[in-house]
C-alpha positions as CSV (number, residue, x, y, z in Angstrom):
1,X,-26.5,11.4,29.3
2,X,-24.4,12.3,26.6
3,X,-21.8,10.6,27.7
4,X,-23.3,8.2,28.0
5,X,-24.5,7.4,24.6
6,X,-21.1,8.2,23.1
7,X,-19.6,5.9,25.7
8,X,-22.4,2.9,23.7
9,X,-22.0,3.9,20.4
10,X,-17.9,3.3,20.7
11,X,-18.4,-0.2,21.9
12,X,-21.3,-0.7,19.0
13,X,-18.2,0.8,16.8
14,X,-15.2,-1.4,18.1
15,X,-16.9,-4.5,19.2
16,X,-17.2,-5.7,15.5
17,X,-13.6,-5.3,15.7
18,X,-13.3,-7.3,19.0
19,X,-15.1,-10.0,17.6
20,X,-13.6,-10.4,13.8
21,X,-10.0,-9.5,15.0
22,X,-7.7,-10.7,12.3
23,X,-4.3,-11.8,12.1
24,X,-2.1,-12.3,9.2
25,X,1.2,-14.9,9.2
26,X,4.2,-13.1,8.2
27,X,6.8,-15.9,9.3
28,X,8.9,-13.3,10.9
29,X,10.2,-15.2,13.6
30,X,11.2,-17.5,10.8
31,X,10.6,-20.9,12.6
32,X,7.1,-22.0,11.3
33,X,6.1,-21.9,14.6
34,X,2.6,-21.4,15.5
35,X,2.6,-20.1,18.5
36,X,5.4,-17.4,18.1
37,X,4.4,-14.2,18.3
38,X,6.7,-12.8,16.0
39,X,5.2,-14.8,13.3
40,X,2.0,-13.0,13.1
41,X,0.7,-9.2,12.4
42,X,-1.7,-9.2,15.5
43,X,0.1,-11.9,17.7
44,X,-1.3,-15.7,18.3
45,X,-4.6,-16.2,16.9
46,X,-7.6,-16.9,19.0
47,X,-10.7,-18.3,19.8
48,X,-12.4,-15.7,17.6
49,X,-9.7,-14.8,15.3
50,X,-9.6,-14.6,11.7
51,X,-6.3,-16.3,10.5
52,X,-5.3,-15.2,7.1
53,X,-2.4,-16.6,4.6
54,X,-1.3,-15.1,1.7
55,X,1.0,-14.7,-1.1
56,X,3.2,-11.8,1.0
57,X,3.4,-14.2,3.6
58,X,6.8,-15.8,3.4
59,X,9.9,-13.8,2.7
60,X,12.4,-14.6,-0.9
61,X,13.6,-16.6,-1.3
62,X,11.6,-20.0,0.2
63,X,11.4,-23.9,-0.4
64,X,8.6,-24.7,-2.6
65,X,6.4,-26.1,0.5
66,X,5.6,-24.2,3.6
67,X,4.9,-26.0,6.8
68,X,3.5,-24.7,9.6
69,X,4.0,-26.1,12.9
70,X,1.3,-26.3,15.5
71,X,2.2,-27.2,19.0
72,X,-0.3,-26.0,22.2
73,X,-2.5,-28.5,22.5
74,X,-5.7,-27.6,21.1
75,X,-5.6,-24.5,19.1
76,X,-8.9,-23.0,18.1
77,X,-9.5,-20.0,16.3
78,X,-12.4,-18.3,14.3
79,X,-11.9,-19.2,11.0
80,X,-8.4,-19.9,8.4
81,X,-8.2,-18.5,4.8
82,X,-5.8,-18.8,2.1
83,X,-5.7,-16.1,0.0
84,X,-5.6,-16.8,-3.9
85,X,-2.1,-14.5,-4.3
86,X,-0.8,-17.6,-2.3
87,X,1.1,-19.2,-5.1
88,X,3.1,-21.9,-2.3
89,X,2.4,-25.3,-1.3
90,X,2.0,-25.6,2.5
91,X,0.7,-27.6,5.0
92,X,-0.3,-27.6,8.7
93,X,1.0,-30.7,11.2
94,X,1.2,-31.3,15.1
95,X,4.8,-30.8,17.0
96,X,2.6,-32.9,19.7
97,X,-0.7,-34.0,20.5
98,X,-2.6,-31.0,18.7
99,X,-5.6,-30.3,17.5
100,X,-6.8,-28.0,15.5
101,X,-10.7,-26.9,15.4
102,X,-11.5,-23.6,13.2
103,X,-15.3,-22.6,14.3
104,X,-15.5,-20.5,11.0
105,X,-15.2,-20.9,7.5
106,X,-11.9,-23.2,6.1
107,X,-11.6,-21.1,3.1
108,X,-8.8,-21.9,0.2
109,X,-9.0,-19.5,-2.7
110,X,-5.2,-20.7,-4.2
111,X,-4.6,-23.6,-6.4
112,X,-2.5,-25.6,-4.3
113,X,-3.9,-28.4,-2.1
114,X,-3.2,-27.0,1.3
115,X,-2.5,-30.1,3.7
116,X,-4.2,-30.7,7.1
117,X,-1.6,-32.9,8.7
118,X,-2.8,-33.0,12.7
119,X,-6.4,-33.5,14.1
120,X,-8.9,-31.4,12.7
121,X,-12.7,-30.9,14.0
122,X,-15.2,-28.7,12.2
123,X,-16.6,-26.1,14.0
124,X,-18.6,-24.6,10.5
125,X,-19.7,-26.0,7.8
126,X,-18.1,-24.2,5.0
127,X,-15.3,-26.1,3.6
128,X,-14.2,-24.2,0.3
129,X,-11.1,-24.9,-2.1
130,X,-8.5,-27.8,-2.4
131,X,-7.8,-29.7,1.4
132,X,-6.3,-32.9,1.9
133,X,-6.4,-34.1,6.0
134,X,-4.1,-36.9,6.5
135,X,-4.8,-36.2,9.9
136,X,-8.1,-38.1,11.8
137,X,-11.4,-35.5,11.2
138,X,-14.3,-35.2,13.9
139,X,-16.9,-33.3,12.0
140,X,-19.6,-33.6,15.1
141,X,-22.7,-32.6,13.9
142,X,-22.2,-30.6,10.9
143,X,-23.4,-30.9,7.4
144,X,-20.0,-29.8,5.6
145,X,-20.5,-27.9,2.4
146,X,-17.5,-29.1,0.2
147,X,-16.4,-26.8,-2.7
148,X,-13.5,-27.9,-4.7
149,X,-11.7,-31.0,-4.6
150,X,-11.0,-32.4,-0.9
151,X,-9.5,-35.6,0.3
152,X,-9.2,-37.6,3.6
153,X,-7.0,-40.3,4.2
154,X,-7.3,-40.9,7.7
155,X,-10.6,-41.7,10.1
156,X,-13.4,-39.1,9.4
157,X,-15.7,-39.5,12.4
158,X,-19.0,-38.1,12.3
159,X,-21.4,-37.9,15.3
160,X,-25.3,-39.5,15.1
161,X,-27.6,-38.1,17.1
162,X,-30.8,-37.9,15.3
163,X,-32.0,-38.4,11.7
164,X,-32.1,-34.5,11.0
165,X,-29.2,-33.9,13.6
166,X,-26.0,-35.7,12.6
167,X,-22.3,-35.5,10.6
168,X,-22.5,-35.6,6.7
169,X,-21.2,-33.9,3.7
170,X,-22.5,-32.1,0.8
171,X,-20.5,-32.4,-2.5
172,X,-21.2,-29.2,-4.1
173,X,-21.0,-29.4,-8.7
174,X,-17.8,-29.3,-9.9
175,X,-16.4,-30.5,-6.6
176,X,-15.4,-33.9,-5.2
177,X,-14.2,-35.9,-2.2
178,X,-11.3,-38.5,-2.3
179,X,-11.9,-41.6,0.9
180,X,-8.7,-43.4,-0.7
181,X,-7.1,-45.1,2.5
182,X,-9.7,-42.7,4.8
183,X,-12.3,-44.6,6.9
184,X,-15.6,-43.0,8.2
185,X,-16.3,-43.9,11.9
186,X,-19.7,-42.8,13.6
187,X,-18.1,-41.3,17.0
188,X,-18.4,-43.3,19.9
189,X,-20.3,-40.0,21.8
190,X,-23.2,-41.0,19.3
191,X,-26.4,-41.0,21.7
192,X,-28.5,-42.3,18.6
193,X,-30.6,-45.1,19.4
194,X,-32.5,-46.3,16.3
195,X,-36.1,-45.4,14.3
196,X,-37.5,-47.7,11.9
197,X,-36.9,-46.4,8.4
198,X,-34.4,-43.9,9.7
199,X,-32.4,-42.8,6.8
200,X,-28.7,-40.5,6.9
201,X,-27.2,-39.2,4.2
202,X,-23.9,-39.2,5.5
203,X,-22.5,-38.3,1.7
204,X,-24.5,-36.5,-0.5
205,X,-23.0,-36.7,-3.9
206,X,-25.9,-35.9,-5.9
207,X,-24.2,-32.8,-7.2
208,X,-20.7,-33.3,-7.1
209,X,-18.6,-37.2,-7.5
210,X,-16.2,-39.0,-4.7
211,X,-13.5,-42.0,-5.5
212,X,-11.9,-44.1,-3.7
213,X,-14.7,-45.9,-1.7
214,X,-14.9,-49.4,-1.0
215,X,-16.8,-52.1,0.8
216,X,-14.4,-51.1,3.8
217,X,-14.2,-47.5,3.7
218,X,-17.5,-47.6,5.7
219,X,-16.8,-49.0,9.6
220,X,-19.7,-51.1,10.0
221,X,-18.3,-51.8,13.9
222,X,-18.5,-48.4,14.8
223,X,-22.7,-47.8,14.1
224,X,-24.3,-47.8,17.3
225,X,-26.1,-50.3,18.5
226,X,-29.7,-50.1,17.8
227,X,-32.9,-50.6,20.0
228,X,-33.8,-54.5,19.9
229,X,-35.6,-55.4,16.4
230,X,-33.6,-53.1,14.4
231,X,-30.7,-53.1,12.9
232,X,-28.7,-51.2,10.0
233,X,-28.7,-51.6,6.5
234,X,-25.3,-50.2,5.0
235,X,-25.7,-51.3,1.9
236,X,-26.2,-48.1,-0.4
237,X,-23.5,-46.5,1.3
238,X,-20.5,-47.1,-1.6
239,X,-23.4,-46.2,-4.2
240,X,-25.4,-43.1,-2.8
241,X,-23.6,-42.7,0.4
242,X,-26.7,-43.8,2.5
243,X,-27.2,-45.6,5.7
244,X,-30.3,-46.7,7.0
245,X,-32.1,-48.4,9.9
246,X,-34.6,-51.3,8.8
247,X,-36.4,-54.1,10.8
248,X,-34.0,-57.5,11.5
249,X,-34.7,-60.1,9.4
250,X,-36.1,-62.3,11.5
251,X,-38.5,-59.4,12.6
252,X,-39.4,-59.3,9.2
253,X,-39.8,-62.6,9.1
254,X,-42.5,-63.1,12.5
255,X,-44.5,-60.6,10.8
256,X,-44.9,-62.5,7.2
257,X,-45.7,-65.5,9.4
258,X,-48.0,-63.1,11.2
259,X,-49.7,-62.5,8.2
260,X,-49.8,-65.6,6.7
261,X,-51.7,-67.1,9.4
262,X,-54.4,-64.0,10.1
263,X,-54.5,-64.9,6.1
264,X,-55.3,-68.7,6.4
265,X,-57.8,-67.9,9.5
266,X,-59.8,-65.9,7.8
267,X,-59.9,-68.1,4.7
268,X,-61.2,-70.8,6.8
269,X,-63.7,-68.8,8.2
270,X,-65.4,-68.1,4.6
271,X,-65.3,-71.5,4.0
């Protein structure tokens, strides 16, 4: 028996370890090749590693941008941090088709904008320090907490499903989000179907600011189609990032006839 509980209390002991495994790039296969294992301290990450960048991370001397080259299809790990000692530009981009999806936290504590440069979907909602992705975005279903400045300049798609269940943003104080030459899609997967007076908050700026946003920068074509009756007012999205669904004008317009007339019947009655 006492074995036996030893046996339990090293897995409660190690499992932590299992889980949170970490791995740190070090470059030392000197290719900025993803998936060499020479380049990290605990080989290539995965699904549930934490992948960590920092200022020790390339050797003396370097160019003044670091680019790291991602090439096995889809690559997901647990979460990616850049450490604040990390004093070099650097950037991420595909060798093929890749994608990369990062089910933790994005986390940039340095200065420099770190560049997302292949496809990127959002596995958690904690987006902190400066990003750019000039790569197309699926954030599926998560309200992203931004923190910092952050930019996208290529199709953000985000995923309807209900009107408490669906992609959107949070701009945090102090922080921001740039749409110059980025378009937000609703993904075609989107299974929403329409509610009267439905309203998404795809962007909530309240707290923080965003640029770059035109009459374009929402894709009307991609909403999906709503239940006969309804359709989708888009019209507060460049001012308060809002969408809504609201009753088609001419359904609006049967039921002031409607009205009118139960309005004129009873008149004539009292007379």
């Amino acid at each position: 028996m006492n074995k036996l509980i030893r046996t339990i209390a090293s897995l409660i002991v190690i499992s932590p370890a299992l889980v949170f495994s970490q791995t740190i790039w070090t470059d030392g296969g000197a290719d900025g090749s993803w998936i060499n294992t020479l380049n990290w301290t605990a080989g290539v990450p995965g699904t549930t590693t934490a992948v960590q960048f920092d200022g020790a991370s390339f050797p003396d001397p370097d160019p003044a941008t670091h680019i790291i080259g991602v090439n096995s299809g889809t690559t997901v790990i647990g979460s990616l941090t850049i450490q604040a000692s990390t004093a070099y530009s650097m950037g991420f981009v595909a060798l093929g088709t890749d994608t990369l999806q990062v089910n933790g936290a994005l986390l940039n504590f340095g200065t420099n904008i770190v560049d997302i440069g292949l496809e990127y979907t959002f596995g958690s909602n904690t987006l902190n320090g400066p990003f750019s992705f000039s790569s197309l975005v699926n954030t599926g279903t998560q309200n992203v907490s931004v923190t910092d400045a952050v930019s996208f300049t290529n199709n953000l798609y985000l995923t309807l499903t209900n009107n408490s269940t669906y992609g959107r943003y949070t701009i945090n104080a102090l922080s921001s989000i740039n749409l110059t030459g980025g378009t937000v899609k609703i993904d075609p997967s989107s299974s929403y179907a329409g509610v009267n007076n439905d309203v998404f908050q795809l962007v909530d700026k309240s707290a923080g600011s965003w640029s770059g946003v035109n009459g374009s920068t929402l894709d009307v074509a991609s909403l999906p189609t709503l239940t006969a009756g309804l359709t989708w007012n888009t019209s507060n999205f460049t001012t308060n990032g809002s969408i809504s669904v609201v009753p088609e004008p001419k359904t609006w317009l049967m039921l002031v006839l409607g009205l009118t007339v139960i309005v004129v019947f009873r008149r004539r009655q009292k007379a």
